[in-house]
C-alpha positions in Angstrom: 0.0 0.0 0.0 2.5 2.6 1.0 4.4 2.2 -2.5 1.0 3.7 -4.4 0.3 6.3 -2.3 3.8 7.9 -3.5 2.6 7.8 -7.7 -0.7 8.6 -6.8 0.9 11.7 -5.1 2.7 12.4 -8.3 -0.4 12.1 -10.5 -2.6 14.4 -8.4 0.1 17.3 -8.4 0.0 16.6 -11.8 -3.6 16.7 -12.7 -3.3 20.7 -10.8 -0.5 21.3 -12.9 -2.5 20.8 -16.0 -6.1 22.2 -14.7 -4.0 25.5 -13.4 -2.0 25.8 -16.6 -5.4 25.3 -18.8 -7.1 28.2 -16.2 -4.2 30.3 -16.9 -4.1 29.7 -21.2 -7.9 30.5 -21.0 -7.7 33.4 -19.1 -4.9 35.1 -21.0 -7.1 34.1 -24.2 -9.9 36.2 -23.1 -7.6 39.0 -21.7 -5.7 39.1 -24.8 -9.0 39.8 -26.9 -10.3 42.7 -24.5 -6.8 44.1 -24.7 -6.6 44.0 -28.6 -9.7 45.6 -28.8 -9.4 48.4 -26.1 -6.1 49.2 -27.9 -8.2 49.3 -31.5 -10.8 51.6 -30.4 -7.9 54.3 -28.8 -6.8 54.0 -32.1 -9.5 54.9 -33.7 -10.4 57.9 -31.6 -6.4 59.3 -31.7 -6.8 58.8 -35.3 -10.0 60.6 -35.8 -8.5 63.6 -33.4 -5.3 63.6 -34.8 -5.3 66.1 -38.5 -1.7 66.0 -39.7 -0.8 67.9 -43.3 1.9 66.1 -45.1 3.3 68.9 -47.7 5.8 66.5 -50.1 
């Protein structure tokens, strides 16, 4: 008995490993689409303010 209890140590850690690394890739996923987007619309509304003459 004591020679399981060892691996099956092992195997929980591991199963957190993988359910806080797939937490993590999700949550970064979502953040990283807000971001993108906030960043796109400040863009646009520099853009818009912004009037610059280019005289070649």
């Amino acid at each position: 008995m004591m020679r399981n209890e060892k691996g099956q140590g092992l195997v929980e850690y591991m199963i957190l490993l993988a359910l806080v690394v797939f937490v993590c890739v999700t949550s970064v996923k979502k953040l990283g689409g807000t971001i993108d987007k906030r960043f796109g619309d400040m863009d646009k509304v520099i853009t818009s303010k912004i009037k610059v003459k280019i005289n070649p």
